[in-house]
N, CA, C and O atoms as a printed pandas DataFrame, in Angstrom:
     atom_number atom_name residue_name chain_id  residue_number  x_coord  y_coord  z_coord
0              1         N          UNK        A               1  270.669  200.245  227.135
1              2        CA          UNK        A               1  270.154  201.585  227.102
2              3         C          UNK        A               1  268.641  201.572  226.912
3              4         O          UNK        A               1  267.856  201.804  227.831
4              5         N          UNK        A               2  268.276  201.281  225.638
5              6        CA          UNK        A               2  266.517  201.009  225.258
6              7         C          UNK        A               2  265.753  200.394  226.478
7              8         O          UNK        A               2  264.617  200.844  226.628
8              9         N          UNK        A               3  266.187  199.395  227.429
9             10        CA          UNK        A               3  265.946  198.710  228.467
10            11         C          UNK        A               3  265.953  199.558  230.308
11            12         O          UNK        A               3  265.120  199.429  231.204
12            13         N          UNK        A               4  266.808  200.104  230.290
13            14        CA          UNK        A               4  267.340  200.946  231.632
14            15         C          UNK        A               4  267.374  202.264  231.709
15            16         O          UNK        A               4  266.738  203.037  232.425
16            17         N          UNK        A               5  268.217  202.451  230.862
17            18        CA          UNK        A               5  268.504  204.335  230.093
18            19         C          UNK        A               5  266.656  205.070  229.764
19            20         O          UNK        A               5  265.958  205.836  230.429
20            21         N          UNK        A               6  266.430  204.341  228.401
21            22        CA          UNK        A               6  265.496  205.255  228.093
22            23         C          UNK        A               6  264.070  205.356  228.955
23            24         O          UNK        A               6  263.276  206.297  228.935
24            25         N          UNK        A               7  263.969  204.067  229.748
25            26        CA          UNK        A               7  262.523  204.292  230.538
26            27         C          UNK        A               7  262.611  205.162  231.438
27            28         O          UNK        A               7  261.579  205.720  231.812
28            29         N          UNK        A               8  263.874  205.496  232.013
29            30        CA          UNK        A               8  263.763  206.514  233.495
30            31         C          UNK        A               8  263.236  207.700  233.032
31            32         O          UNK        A               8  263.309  208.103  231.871
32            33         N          UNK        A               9  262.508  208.454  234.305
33            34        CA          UNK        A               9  261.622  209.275  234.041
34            35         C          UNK        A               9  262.024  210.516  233.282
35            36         O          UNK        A               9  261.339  211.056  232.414
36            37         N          UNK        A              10  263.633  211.046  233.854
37            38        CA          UNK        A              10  263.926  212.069  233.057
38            39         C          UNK        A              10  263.921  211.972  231.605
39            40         O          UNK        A              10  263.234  212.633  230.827
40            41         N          UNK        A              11  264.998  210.826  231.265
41            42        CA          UNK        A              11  265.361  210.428  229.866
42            43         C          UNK        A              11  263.883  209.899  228.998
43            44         O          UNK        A              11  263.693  210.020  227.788
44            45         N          UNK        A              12  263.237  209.484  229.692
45            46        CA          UNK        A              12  261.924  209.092  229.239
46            47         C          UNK        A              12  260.898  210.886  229.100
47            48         O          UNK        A              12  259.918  211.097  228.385
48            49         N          UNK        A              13  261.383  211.577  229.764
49            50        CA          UNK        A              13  260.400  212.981  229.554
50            51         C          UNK        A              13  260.896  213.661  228.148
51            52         O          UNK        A              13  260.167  214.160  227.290
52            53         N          UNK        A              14  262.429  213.544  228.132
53            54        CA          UNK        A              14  263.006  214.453  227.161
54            55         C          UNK        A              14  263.144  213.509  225.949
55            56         O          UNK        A              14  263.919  213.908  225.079
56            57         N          UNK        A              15  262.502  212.274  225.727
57            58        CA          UNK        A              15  262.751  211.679  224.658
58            59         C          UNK        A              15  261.093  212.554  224.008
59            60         O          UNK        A              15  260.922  213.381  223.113
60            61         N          UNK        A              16  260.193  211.919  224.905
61            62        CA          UNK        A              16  259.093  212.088  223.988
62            63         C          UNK        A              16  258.614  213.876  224.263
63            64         O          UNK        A              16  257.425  214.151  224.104
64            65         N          UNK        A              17  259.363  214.735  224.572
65            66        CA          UNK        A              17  258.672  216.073  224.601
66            67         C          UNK        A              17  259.620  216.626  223.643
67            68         O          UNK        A              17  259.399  217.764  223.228
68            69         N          UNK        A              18  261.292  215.585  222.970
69            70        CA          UNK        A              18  261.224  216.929  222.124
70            71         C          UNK        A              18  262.324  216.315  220.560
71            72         O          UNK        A              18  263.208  216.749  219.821
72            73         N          UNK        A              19  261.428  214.954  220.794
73            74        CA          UNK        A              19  262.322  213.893  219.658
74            75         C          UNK        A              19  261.237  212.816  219.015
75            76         O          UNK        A              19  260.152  212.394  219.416
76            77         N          UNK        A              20  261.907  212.607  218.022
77            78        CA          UNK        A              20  260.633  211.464  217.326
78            79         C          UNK        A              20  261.981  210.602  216.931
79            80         O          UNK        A              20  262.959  210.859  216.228
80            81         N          UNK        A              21  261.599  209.524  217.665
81            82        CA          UNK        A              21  262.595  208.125  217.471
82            83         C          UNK        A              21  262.614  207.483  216.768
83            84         O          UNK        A              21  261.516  207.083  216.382
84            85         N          UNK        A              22  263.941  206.893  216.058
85            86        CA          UNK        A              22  263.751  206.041  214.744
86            87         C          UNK        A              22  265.766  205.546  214.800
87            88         O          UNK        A              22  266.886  206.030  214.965
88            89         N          UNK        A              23  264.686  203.662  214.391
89            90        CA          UNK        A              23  266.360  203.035  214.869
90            91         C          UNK        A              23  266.480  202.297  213.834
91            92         O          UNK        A              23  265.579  201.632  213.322
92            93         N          UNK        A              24  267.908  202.403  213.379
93            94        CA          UNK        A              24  268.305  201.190  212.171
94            95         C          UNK        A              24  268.735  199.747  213.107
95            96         O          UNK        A              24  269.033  199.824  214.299
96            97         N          UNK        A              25  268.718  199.031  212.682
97            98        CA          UNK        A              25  268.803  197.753  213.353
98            99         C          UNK        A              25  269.699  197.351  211.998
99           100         O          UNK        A              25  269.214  197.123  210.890
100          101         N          UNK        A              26  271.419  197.309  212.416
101          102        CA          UNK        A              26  272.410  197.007  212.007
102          103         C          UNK        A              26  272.949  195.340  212.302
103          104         O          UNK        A              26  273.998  194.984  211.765
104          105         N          UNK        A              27  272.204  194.401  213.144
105          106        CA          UNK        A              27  272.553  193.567  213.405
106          107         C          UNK        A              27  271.862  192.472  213.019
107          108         O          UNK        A              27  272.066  191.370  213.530
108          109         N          UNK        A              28  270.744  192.740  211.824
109          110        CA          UNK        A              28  270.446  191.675  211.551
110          111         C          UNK        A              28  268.588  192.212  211.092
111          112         O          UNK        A              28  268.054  193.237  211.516
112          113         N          UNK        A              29  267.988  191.273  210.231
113          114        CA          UNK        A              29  266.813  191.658  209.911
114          115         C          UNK        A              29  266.842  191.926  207.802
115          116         O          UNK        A              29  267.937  191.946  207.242
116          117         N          UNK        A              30  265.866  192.049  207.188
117          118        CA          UNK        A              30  265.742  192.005  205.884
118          119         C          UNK        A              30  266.732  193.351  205.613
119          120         O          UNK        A              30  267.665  193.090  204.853
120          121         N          UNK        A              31  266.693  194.611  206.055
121          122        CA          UNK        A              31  267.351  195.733  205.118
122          123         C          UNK        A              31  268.588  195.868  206.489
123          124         O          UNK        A              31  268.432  196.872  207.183
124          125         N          UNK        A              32  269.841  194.869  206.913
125          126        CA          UNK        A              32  270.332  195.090  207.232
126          127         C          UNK        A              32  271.905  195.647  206.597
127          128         O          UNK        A              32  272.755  196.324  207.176
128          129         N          UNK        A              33  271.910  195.282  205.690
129          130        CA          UNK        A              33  272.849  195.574  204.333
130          131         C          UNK        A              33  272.487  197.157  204.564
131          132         O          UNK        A              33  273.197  197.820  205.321
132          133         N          UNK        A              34  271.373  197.741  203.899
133          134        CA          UNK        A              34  271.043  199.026  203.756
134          135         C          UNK        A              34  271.271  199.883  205.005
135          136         O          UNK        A              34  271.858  200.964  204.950
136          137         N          UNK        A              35  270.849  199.427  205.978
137          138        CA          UNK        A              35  270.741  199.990  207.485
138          139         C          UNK        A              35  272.293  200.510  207.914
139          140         O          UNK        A              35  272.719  201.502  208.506
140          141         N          UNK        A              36  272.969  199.207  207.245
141          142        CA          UNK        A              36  274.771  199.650  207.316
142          143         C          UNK        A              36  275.320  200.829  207.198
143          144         O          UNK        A              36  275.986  201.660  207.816
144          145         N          UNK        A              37  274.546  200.508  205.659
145          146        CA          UNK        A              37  275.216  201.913  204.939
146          147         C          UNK        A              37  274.908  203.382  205.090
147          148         O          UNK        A              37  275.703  204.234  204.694
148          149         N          UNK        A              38  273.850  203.658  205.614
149          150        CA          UNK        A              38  272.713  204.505  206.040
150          151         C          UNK        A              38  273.852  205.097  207.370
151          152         O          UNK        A              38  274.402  206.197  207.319
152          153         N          UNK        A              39  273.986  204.355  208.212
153          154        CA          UNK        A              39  274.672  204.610  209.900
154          155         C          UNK        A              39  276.155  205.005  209.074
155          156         O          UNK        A              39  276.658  206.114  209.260
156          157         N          UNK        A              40  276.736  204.096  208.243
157          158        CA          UNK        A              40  278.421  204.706  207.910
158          159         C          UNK        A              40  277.680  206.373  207.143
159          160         O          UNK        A              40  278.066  207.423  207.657
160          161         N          UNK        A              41  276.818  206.432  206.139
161          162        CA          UNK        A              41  276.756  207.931  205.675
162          163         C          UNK        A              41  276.783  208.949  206.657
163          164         O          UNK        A              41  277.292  210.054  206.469
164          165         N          UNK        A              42  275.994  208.417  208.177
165          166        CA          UNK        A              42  275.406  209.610  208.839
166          167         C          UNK        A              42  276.634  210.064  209.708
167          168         O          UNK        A              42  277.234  211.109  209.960
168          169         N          UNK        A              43  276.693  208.685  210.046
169          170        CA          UNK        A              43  277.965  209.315  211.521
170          171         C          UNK        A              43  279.644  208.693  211.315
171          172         O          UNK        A              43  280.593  208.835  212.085
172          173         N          UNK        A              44  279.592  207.995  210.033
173          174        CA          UNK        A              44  280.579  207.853  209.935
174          175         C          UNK        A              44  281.656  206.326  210.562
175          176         O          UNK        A              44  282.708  205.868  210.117
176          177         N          UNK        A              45  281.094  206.052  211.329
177          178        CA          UNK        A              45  280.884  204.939  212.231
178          179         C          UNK        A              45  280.261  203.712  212.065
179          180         O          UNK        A              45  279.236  203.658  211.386
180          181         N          UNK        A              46  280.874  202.392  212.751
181          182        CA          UNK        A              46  280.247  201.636  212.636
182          183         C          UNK        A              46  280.090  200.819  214.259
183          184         O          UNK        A              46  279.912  199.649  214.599
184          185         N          UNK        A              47  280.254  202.071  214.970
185          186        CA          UNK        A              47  280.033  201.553  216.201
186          187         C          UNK        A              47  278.167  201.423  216.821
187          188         O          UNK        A              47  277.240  202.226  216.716
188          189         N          UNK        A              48  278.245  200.000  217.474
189          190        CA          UNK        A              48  277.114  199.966  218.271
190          191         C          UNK        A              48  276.968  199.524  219.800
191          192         O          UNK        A              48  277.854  199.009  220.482
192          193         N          UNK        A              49  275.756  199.812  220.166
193          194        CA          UNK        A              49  275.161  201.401  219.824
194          195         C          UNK        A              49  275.518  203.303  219.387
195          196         O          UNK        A              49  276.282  203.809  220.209
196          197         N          UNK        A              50  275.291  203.775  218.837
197          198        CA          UNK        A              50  275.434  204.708  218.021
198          199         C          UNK        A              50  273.953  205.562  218.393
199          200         O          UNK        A              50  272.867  205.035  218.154
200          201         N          UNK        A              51  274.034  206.597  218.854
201          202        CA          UNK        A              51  273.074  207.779  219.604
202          203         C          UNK        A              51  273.023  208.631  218.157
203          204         O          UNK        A              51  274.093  208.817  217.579
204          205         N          UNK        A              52  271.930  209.085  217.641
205          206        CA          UNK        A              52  272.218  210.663  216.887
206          207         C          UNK        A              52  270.761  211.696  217.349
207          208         O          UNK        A              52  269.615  211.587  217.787
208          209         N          UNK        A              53  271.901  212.865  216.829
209          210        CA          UNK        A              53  270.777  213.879  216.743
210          211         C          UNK        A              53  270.444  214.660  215.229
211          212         O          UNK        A              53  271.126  215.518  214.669
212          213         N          UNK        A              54  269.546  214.229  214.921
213          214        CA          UNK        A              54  269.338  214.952  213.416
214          215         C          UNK        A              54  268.585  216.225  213.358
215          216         O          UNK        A              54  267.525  216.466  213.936
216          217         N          UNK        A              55  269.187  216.919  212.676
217          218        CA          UNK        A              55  268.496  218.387  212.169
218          219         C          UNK        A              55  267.174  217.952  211.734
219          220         O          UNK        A              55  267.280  217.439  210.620
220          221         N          UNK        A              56  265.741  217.946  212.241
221          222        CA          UNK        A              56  264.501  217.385  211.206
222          223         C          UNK        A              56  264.115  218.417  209.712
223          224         O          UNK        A              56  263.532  218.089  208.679
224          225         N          UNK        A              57  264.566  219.421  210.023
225          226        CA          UNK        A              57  265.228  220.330  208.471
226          227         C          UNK        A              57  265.480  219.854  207.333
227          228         O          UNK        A              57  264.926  219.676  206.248
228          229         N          UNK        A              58  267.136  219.576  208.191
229          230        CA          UNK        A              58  268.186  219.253  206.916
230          231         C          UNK        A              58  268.270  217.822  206.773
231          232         O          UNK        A              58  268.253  217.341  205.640
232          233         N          UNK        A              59  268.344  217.201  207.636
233          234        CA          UNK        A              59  268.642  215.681  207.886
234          235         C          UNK        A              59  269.835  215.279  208.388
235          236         O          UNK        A              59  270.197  214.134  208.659
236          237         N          UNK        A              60  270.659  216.728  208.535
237          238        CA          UNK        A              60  271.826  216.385  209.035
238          239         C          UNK        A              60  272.437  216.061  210.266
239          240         O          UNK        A              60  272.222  216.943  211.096
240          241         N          UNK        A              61  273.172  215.053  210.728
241          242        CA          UNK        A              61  273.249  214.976  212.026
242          243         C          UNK        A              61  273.773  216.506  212.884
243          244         O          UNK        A              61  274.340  217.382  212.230
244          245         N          UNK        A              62  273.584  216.633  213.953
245          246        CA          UNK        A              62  273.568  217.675  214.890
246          247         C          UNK        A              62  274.610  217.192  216.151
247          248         O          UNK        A              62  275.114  217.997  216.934
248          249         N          UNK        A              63  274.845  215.646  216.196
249          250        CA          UNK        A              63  275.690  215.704  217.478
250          251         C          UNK        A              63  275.306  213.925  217.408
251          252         O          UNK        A              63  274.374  213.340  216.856
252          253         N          UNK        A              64  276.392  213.446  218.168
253          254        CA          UNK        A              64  276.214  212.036  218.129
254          255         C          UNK        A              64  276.887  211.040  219.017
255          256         O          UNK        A              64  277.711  211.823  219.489
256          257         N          UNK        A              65  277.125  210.040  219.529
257          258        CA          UNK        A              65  277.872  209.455  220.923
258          259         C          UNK        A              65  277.360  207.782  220.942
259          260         O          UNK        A              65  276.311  207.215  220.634
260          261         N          UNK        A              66  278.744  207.314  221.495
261          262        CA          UNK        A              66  279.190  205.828  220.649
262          263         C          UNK        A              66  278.839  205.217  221.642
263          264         O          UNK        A              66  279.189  205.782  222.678
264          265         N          UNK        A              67  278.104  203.977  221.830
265          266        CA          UNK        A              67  278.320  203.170  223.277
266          267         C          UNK        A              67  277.349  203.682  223.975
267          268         O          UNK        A              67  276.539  204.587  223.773
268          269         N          UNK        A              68  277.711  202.431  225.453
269          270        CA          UNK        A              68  276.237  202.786  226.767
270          271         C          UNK        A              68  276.675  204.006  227.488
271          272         O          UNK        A              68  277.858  204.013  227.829
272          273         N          UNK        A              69  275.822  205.220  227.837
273          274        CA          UNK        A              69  276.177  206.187  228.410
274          275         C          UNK        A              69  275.346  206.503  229.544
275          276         O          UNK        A              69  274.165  206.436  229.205
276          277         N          UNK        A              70  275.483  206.813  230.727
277          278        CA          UNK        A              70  275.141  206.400  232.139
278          279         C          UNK        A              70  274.092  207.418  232.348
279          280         O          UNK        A              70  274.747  208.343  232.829
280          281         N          UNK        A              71  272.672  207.879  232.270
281          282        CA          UNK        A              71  271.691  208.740  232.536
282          283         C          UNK        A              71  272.323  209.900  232.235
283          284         O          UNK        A              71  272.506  210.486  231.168
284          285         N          UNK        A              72  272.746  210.221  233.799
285          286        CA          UNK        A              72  273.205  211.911  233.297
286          287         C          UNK        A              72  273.745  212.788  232.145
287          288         O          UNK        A              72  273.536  213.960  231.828
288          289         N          UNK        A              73  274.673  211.599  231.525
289          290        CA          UNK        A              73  275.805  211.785  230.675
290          291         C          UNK        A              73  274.683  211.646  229.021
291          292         O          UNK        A              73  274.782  212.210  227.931
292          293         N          UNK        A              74  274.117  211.064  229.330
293          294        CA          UNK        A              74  272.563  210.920  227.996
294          295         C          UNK        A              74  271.944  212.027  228.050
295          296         O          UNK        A              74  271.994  212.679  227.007
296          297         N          UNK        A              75  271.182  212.625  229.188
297          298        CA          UNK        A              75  270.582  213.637  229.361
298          299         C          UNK        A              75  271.502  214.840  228.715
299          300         O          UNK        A              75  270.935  215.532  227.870
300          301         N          UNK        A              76  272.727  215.119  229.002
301          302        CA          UNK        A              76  273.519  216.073  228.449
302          303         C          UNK        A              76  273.331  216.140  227.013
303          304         O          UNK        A              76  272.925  217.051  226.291
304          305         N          UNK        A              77  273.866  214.523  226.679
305          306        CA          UNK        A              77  274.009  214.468  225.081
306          307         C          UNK        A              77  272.789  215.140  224.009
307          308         O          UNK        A              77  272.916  215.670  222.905
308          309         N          UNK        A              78  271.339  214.816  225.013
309          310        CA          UNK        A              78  270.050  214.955  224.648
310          311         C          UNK        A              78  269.989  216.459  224.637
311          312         O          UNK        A              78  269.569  216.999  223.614
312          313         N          UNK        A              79  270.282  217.039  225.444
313          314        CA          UNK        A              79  270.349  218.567  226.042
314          315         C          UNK        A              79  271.364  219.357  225.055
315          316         O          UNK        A              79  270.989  220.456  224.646
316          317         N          UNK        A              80  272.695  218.835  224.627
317          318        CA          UNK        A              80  273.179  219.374  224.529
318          319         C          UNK        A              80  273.455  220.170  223.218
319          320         O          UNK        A              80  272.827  219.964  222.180
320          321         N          UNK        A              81  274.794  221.419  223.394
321          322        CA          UNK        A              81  274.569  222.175  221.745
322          323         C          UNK        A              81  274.862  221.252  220.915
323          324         O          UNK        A              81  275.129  220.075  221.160
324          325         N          UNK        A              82  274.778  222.164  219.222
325          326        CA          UNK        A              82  274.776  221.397  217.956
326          327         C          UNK        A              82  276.355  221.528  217.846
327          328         O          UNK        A              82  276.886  222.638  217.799
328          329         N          UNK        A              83  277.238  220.091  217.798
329          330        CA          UNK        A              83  278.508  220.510  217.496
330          331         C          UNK        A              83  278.350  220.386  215.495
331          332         O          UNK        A              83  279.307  220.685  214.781
């Protein structure tokens, strides 16, 4: 995704016109212990990759989606309402 997904032009327009990015790195690195626990509080999950959308408010997640997801189907997720 970070590689293919996010550079294309659409997914690449709607990342930086209406999101500020920030990734736990669950697979390894000094606060990977913490990073764990952080991803099980938010979404519940311990699947990776793991997409969220956070309220910048509340902090609360807004919507979220497991795994590689094919442009269009990202763009939606990015687009889409707050479940």
């Amino acid at each position: 995704m970070e590689e293919k997904i996010f550079p294309r032009p659409a997914v690449a327009a709607e990342l930086t016109k209406n999101f500020i990015e920030a990734r736990l790195h669950t697979d390894g690195g000094p606060a990977v212990d913490r990073n764990k626990q952080l991803q099980q509080e938010m979404t519940r999950s311990v699947a990776n990759p793991i997409y969220v959308v956070v309220d910048p408010k509340t902090g609360k997640p807004l919507r979220k989606k497991a795994g590689l997801i094919p442009e269009d189907k990202f763009l939606v997720f990015l687009r889409g309402p707050i479940n």
